[in-house]
Structure formats: structure tokens, C-alpha cells
C-alpha positions in Angstrom: 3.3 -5.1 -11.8 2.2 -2.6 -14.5 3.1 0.8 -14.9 3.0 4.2 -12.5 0.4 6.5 -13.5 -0.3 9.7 -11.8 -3.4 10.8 -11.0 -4.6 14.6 -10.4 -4.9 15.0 -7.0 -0.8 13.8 -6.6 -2.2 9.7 -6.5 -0.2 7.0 -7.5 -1.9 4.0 -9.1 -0.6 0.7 -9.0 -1.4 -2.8 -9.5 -0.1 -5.2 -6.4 0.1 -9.0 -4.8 -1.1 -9.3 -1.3 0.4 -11.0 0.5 0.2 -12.4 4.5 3.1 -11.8 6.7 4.9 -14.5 7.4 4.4 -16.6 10.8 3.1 -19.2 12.7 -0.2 -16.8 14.3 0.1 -14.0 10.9 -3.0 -12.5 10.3 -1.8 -9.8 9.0 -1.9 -8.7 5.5 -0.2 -6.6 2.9 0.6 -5.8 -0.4 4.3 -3.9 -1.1 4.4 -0.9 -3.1 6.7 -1.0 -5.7 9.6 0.4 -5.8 9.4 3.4 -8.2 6.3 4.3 -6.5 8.1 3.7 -3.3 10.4 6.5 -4.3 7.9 9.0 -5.5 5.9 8.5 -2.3 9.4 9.2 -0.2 9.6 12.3 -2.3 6.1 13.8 -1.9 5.8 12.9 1.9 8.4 15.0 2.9 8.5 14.4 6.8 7.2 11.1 8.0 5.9 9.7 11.5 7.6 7.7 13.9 8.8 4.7 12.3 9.0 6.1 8.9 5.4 5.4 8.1 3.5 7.8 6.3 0.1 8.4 6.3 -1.9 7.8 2.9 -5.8 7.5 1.7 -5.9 4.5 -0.1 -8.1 2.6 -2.3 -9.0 -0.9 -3.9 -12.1 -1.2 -6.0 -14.5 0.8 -4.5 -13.1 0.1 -0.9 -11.4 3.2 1.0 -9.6 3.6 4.0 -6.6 5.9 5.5 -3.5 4.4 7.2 0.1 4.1 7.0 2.7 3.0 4.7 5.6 1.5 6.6 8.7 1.6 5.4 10.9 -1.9 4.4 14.4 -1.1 5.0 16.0 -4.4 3.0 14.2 -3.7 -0.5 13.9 0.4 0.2 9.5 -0.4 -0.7 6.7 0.1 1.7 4.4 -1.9 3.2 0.6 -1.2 3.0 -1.6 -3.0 5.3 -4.9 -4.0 3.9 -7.6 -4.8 6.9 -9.7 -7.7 6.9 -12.9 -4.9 6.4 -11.2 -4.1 3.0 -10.5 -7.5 2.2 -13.8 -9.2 2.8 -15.4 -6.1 1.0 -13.9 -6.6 -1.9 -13.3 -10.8 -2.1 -10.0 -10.5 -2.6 -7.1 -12.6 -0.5 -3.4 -13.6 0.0 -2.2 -14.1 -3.6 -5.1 -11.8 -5.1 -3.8 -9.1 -7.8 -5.2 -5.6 -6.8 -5.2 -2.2 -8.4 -4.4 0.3 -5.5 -4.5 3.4 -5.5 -2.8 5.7 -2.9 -2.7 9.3 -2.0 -0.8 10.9 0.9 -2.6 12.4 3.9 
């Protein structure tokens, strides 16, 4: 992991593993924010949807989406899903480094 950097617009940047959730059928991918960006995006958000999540803009490469972040309760981090679309777009898979960058909706 390498540093937080802030970016105009209130985005965090930060540089990620993904990672495929754990199962017999998983298909489902993600990469976990880390914590001290965890914190800062707890402090912008403010309120948050059911669940905890909080809806963010996020970007990888020139890939760009909205969903949520969902929140891990036993390391305090969030989770951020990264859809197939987004992965085949941008060759990357379970394992893969990324640079992400996230803004809140």
C-alpha cells in the first residue's frame, strides 16, 4: 500500500490488492480500502445507507463506475466491489495491484 493523497474534488487515491471473496461458488470480487482511508471516508460521508455502505464514484485506470463501499466490521476497512465490466476493461484480476481512486456520491 502506498500513501493517501487527496485530490481536489475531496478524492482519495490509493493503491489496492483485489481480491475474490472467499467460497466454494465466489465470484465476487474486491479490493479493501485501507484503513486510514477507511477513516477519512467515515468522516466525509457523514450519514450512510442501510448497511453502512456508502455510495462513492470510483475509478481504476480509465474505468469508472458508482457503487458502494460496504463496511467490514472485524478490521474497521471497507470493501469495494469491482464488477467483472471493470475488471475485464482494464485486464486486471484476483491478486492484481490497482491504483483506485474514490470519491463519495
Amino acid at each position: 500500500m502506498t500513501g493517501l493523497s487527496m485530490l481536489p474534488e475531496q478524492s482519495l487515491s490509493f493503491e489496492a490488492e483485489i481480491w475474490l471473496y472467499p467460497g466454494e461458488k465466489a465470484s465476487w470480487h474486491f479490493i479493501t480500502v485501507p484503513t486510514e482511508v477507511s477513516r477519512q471516508i467515515r468522516f466525509f460521508a457523514g450519514k450512510t445507507n442501510g448497511f453502512g455502505s456508502i455510495r462513492v464514484r470510483a475509478q481504476i485506470v480509465a474505468t469508472r463506475w458508482e457503487t458502494s463501499l460496504f463496511p467490514d466490521k472485524a478490521s474497521g476497512c471497507y470493501f469495494l466491489p469491482v464488477k467483472a465490466m471493470v475488471r475485464k476493461a482494464e485486464r486486471i484480476t484476483t491478486g492484481d495491484w490497482v491504483s483506485v481512486e474514490l470519491s463519495i456520491v
